[in-house]
Structures are given as C-alpha cells and as structure tokens.
C-alpha positions in Angstrom: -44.2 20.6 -33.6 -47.0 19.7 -36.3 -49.0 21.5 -34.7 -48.2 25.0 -35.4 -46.4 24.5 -39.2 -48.3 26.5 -41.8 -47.7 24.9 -45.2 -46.7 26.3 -48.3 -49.1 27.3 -50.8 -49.4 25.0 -54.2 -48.0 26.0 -57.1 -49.4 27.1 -60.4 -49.2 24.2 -62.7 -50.3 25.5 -65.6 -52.3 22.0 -67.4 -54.9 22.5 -70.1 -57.6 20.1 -69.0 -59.0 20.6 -72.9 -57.5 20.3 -75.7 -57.8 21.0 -79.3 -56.4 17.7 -80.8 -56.7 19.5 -84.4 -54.7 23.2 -82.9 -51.7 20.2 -81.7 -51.8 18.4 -85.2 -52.2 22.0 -86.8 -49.1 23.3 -84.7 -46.9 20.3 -85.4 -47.1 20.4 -89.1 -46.6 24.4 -89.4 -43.2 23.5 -87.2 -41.9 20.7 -88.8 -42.9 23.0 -92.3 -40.5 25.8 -90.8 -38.0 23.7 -89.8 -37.8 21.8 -93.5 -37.7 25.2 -95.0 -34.7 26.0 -92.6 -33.1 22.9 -93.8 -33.4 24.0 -97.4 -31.8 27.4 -96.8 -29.0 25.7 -94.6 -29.4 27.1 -91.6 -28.9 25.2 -88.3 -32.3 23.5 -86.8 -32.4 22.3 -83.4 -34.2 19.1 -82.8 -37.2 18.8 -80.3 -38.5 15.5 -80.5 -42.4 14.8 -79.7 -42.9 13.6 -76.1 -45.3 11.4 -77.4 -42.6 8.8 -79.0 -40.6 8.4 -75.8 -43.7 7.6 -73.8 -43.1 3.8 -72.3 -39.2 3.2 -73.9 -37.6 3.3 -70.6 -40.3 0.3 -69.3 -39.6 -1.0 -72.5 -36.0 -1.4 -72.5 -36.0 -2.2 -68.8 -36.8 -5.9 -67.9 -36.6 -5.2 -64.7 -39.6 -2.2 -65.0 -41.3 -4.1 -68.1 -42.0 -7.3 -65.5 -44.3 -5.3 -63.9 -46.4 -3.3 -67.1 -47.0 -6.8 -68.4 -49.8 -8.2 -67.9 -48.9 -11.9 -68.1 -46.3 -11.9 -65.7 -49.2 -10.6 -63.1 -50.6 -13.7 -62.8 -49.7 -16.0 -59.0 -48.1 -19.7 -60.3 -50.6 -22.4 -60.1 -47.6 -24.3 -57.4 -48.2 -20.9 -55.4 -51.7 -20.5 -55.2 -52.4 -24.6 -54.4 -49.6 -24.5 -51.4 -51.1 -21.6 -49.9 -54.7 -23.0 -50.1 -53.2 -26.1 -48.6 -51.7 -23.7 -46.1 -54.7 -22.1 -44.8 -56.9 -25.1 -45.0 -54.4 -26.4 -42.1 -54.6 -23.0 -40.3 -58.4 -22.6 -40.5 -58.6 -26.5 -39.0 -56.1 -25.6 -36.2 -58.1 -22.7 -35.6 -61.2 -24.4 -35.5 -60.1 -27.6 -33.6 -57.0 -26.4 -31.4 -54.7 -29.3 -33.2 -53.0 -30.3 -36.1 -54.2 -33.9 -36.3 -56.8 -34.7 -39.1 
C-alpha cells in the first residue's frame, strides 16, 4: 500500500558547494609539516592518504571496468554497423512492399 507510506526525511549531507582551493593546499602543507616534524621526534604518524590519488585506480586496474571509461573501445565495428544497415534496408522494403523479393 503505496498509497499511504510516508517517507523518510533526507539526510544532512554536509558538502561544501565552494571551495577555497588555496585553504585545501594551505591545510595540506601545515599537515604534512606536522607529520614531518613528528617523524623527526620519532613518534608514530598515522598515514591518511589524499583521496585525490586513488581517484580512477580501480577502472584502471580493472579491464573489465577500463573497457567502458575508454573512449576508443566506444566506437560500433564498421562489420556491425554495415550488417545492420543491410538489415534494416530489408526490413524497411518488406515493410513498404509486403515481400522479400527485390
């Protein structure tokens, strides 16, 4: 019974629409400065690595998934696109003529 569901709100996502692309680059350096200074006093630093350099490496190392992001295997095979041309040439004559003769 559609009818009388009530849906759930929406969340809160909490996205920025702007950005400071200076505050990111600004924020980034201070870290990786704290974190180098922690490696010269020997204390433990945990690793977070930038989102930004594991954008597309699952695609990437997929050939299954990089078949489709590249844009040269998009294209239909010439053998393809001439049989079904052919194809509906003979459909569109049966169509218009009621038989398959020529």
């Amino acid at each position: 019974m559609g009818l009388f569901s009530t849906r759930e709100p929406r969340r809160f996502r909490g996205v920025h629409i702007y950005t400071s692309e200076r505050k990111d680059k600004l924020d980034k350096l201070v870290a990786e400065a704290k974190r180098e200074e922690m490696r010269e006093k020997g204390e433990h630093v945990e690793y977070t690595p930038d989102i930004e350099s594991y954008r597309g490496k699952f695609t990437q190392n997929s050939s299954r998934l990089s078949r489709f992001t590249d844009p040269e295997r998009r294209r239909l095979h010439p053998g393809v696109a001439i049989a079904l041309i052919v194809v509906l040439v003979i459909v569109w004559h049966w169509i218009m003529t009621g038989s398959f003769r020529f």
